[in-house]
C-alpha positions in Angstrom: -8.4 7.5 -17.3 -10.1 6.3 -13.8 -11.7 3.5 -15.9 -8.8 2.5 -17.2 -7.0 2.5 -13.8 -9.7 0.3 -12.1 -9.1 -2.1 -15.4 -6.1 -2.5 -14.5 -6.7 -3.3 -10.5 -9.9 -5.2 -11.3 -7.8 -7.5 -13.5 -5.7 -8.2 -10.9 -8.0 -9.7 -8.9 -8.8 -8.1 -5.6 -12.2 -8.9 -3.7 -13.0 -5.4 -2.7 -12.3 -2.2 -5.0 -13.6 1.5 -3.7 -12.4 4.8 -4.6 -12.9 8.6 -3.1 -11.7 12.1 -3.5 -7.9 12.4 -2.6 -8.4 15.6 -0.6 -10.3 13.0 1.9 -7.0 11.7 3.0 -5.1 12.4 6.1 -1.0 12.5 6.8 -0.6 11.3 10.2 2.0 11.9 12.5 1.1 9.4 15.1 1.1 6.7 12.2 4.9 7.7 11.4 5.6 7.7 15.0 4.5 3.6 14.9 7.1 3.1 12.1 9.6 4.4 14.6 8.5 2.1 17.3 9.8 -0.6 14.3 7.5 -3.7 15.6 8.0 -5.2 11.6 12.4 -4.3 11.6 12.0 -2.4 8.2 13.2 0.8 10.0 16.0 2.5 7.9 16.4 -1.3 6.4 14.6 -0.6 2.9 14.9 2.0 -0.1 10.4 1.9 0.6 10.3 2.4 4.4 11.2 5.8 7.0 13.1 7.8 7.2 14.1 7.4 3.7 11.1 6.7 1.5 10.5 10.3 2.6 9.1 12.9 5.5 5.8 13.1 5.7 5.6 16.7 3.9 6.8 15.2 0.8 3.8 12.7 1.1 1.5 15.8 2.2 2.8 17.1 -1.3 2.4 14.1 -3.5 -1.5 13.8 -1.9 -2.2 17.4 -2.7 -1.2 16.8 -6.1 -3.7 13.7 -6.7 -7.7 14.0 -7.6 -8.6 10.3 -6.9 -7.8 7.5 -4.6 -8.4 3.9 -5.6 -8.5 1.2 -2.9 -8.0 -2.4 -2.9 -8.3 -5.0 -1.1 -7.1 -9.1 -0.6 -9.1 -10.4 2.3 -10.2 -14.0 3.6 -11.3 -16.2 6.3 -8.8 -17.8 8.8 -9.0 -20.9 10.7 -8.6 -19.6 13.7 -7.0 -16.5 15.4 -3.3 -18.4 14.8 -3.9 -19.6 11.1 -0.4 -17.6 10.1 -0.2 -19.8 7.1 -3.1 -18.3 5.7 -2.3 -15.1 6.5 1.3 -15.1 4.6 -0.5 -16.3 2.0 -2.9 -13.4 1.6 0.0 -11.3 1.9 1.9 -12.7 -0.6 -1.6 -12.8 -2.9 -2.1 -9.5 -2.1 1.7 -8.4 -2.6 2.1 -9.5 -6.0 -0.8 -8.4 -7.2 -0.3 -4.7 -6.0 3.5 -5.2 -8.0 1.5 -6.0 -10.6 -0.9 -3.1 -10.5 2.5 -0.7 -9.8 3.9 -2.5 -12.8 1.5 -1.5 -15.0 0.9 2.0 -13.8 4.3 2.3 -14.3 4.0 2.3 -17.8 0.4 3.4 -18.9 -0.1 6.0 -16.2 3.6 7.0 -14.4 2.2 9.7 -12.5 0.2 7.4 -10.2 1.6 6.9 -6.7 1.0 3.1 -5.7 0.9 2.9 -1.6 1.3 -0.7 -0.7 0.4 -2.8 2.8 3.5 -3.4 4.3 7.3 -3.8 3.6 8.5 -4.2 0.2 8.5 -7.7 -1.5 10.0 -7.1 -4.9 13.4 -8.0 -3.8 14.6 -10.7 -1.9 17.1 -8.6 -0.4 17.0 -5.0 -0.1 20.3 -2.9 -1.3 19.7 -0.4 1.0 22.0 1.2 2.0 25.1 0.3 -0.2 23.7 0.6 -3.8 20.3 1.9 -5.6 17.1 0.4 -5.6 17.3 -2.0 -8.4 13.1 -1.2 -9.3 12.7 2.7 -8.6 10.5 2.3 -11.6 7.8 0.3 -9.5 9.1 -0.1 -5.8 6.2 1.4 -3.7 6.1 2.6 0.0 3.5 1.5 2.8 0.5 2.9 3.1 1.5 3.6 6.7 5.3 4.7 6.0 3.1 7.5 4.0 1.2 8.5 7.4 -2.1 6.9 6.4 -4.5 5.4 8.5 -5.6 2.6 6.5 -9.3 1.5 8.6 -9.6 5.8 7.6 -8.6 5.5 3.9 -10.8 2.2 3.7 -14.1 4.2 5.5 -13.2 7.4 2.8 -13.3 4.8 0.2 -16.7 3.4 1.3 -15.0 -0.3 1.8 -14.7 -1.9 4.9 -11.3 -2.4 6.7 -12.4 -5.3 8.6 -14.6 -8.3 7.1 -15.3 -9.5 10.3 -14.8 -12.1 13.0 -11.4 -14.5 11.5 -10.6 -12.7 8.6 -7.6 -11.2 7.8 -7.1 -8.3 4.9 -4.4 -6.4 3.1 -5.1 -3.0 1.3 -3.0 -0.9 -0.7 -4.1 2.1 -3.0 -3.3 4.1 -5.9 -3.5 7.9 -6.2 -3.8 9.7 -9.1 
């Protein structure tokens, strides 16, 4: 199965791919406490965000339930410190791909749990809160919304989180 799943993420992709033992990962209060703070306005705005993508016991849960971690990463260089073009476009890269990866988890392997960077992008607009998701099948939560620290998950993983001087990088990760 593992070489399967990294098939399916190399495919995809990504410029840096690392794995470790799930047991090496971490629920975070202080990381939930940021989401309160809501600097990115996805707050109780999205099926995949807190408080209802779910407390951070029921992410303890899911992580205690998972032997392996898979880690990936979209990075690249900017232009400068301001080069926001380039960074919504390595979010965007990176955001479809890790659909993509979700997408076909969802079908070969639907016990992985996909942890994305960020808010959810398979919608336009969220339904939240007046109707059901319309993907429950392959919507994914934020790596952060699930309490991880992502620079630790990346270090467990043996990648690195930061590429250097201007870059910019995106990481999400699937547990199985």
């Amino acid at each position: 199965m593992a070489r399967e799943i990294l098939d399916i993420i190399e495919e995809m992709g990504f410029e840096t791919i690392g794995s470790c033992d799930a047991s090496k990962l971490k629920v975070s209060e202080q990381v939930r406490e940021m989401c309160k703070v809501n600097t990115c306005g996805q707050w109780d705005k999205t099926w995949a965000c807190p408080p209802v993508c779910g407390d951070l016991d029921h992410y303890r849960q899911l992580l205690s339930e998972k032997s392996r971690c898979y880690v990936f990463e979209t990075w690249g260089e900017l232009e400068d410190e301001f080069d926001f073009e380039t960074m919504m476009e390595l979010s965007n890269t990176h955001n479809q791909r890790t659909n993509k990866v979700t997408l076909a988890l969802s079908k070969e392997h639907p016990e992985a749990l996909v942890l994305g960077a960020g808010k959810c992008t398979l919608c336009p607009e969220c339904t939240y809160p007046d109707e059901p998701c319309r993907h429950p099948e392959i919507v994914h939560t934020a790596m952060e919304a699930a309490g991880l620290v992502v620079a630790d998950v990346c270090r467990a993983a043996d990648i690195p989180y930061n590429h250097g001087k201007g870059t910019m990088s995106y990481v999400s990760c699937v547990l199985v």
